[in-house]
N, C-alpha and C positions, 0 to 999 in steps of 0.2 A: 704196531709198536705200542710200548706203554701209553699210559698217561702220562702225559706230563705238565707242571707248573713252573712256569719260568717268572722272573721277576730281578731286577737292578739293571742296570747298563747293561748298553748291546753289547760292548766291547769288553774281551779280558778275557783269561780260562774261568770258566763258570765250576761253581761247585755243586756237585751233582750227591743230591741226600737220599741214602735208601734206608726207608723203613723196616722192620723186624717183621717178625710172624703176626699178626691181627694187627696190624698199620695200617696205615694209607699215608699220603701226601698230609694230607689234613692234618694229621698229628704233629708236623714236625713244620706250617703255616706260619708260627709268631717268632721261633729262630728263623727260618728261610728268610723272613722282610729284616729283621733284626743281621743277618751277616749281609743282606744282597745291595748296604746301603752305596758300597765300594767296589763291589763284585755280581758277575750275575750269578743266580742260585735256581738249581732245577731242583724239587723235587717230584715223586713220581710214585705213583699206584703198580706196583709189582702183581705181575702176573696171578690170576683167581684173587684178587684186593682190589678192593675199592672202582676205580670204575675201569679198570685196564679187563685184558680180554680173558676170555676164562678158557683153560688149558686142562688137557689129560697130564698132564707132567708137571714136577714143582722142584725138580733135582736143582742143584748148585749149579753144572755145566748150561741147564736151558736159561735160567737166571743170569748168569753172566755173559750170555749171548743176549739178553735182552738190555744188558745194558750197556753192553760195547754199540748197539744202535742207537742209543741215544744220546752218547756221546759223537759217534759218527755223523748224525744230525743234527748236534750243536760244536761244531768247531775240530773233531776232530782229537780234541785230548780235553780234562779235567782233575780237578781235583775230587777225591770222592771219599764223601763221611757217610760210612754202613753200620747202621746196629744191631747184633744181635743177627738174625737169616741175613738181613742186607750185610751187616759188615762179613759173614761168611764170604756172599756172592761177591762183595765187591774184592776180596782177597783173593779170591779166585778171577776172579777177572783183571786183576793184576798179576797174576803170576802167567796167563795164555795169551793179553794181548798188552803190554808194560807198554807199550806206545801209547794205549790211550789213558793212561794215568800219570799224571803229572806228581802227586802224592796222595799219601794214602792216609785216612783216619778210621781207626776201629773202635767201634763205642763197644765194650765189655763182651766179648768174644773171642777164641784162640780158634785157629786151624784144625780144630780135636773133634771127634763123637763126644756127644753128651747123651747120659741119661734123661735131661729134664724133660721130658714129654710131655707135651702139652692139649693131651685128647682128651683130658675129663675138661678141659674148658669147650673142646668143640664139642662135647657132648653134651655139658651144660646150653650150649648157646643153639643146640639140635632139639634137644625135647623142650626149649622155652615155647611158649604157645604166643608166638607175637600175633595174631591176625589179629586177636583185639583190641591191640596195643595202639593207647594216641597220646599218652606223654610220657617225656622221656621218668620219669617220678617213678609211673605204674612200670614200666621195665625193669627199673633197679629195684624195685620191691617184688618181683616175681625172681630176678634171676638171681637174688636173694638166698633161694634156699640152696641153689646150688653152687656160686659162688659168692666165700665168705668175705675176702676182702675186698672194701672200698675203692681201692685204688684199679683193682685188675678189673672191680664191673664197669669203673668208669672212662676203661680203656675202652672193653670189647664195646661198650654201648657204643662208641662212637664211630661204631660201623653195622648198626641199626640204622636202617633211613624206615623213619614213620613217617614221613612226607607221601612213601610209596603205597599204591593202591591193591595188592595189600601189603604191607608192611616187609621188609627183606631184611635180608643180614646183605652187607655189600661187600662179601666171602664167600667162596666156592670152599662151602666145608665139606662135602662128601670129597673133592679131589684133597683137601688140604689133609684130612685125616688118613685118607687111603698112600699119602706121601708123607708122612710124619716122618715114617722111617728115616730117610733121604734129607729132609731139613737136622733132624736131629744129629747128622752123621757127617763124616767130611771126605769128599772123594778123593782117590789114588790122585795124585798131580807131583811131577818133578818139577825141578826148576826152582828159581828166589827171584825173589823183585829186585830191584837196586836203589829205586828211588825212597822218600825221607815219606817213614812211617812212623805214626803216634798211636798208641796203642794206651786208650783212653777207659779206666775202669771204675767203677763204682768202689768205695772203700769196703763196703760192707755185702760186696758179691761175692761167689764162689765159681764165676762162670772163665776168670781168669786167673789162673794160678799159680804157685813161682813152679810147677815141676811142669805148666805147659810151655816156661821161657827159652826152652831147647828146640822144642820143635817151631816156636815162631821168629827165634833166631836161623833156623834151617832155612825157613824161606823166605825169612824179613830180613835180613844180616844188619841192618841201620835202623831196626827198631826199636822206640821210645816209649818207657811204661811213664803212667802218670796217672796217679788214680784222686779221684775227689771223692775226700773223707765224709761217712754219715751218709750214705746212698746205698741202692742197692743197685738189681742188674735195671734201673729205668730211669736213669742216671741224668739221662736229658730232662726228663718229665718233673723228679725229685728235686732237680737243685739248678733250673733254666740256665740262671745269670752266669753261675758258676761254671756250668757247661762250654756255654757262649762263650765267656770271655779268654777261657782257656784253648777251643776254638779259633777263634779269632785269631790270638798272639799264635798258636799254631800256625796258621794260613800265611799274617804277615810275616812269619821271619822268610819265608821262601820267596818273597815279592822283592 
């Protein structure tokens, strides 16, 4: 099964967070304590991430088979906020097994193919020469030349472990680039969910858009847009509180 990090009371539907393409749990650590204060909160290392198992496959259907089991393993139903790959999988896993979702939250993602492919960063994070790497400084100054913004080296870096002897990415990137295709893309699925979806977007994204709100009403029919202005598609990361709090009032009106 995944990794998983659980944290708040035993008791309650737990909400279960999946992380995007180069995530892990870690990233999404200071919301998970920050909502689990009332609820329990799993988050979870997705398959070839972080310390979960490493796989020949990264398609949307083995993805939401891995996370109807950890729902299965914790109670049997949840609540589930996916961003980006995760909010994909978890759309998909609401639309084959609706009994294990209780509601649904998408952080800036539709049901669509996308263009935005994302293999010059595996390719960036493939030719960096980590062996001689011992702080995290000398990282962001080497992975520098290859990628330009701040923000996206100070994601991938946090799935460097330089703790390790020698040094790793804690990323199956040969599987993860050889399935770009398949993350990028959204499989054939009939069917709509019923239950009470929020459909949560960065203002300043283009990953959700009003000519996808046909096809995520096809199989959302109770879907709620709401976007937080001044952000882009890393929306959680950009604007925390803002996130959270919008979150939050999401979760309680259904309690």
């Amino acid at each position: 099964m995944l990794a998983t990090y659980r944290q708040g009371p035993d008791s309650g539907t737990p909400l279960l967070i999946v992380h995007g393409l180069f995530g892990s749990a870690r990233n999404w650590g200071v919301l998970a304590k920050r909502l689990s204060a009332d609820r329990p909160v799993i988050t979870v290392d997705m398959r070839n991430h972080g310390d979960s198992f490493r796989a020949e496959a990264n398609g949307y259907e083995d993805m939401a088979d891995d996370l109807a089991k950890v729902i299965e393993q914790n109670g049997g139903q949840a609540d589930v906020l996916g961003h980006s790959m995760g909010g994909k999988s978890s759309m998909l896993l609401a639309l084959r097994r609706p009994e294990l979702v209780r509601q649904l939250i998408v952080a800036d993602i539709a049901p669509v193919a996308y263009a935005h492919t994302q293999l010059h960063l595996v390719q960036a994070m493939k030719e960096l020469d980590i062996e001689g790497l011992r702080k995290r400084s000398e990282a962001d100054a080497a992975l520098r030349e290859r990628v330009a913004e701040d923000s996206t080296r100070a994601f991938l870096l946090q799935s460097l472990d330089l703790k390790s002897d020698p040094p790793r990415w804690r990323l199956n990137l040969d599987v993860l680039a050889e399935e770009m295709h398949k993350i990028l893309s959204w499989p054939a699925v009939e069917g709509s969910y019923g239950g009470r979806v929020l459909f949560l977007s960065g203002g300043d994204s283009d990953y959700v858009l009003p000519e996808h709100r046909p096809v995520i009403r096809g199989y959302f029919p109770t879907a709620r847009f709401v976007k937080i202005p001044g952000v882009g598609h890393w929306l959680h990361a950009e604007k925390p509180r803002e996130f959270e709090s919008t979150i939050a009032v999401w979760l309680d009106a259904a309690n």
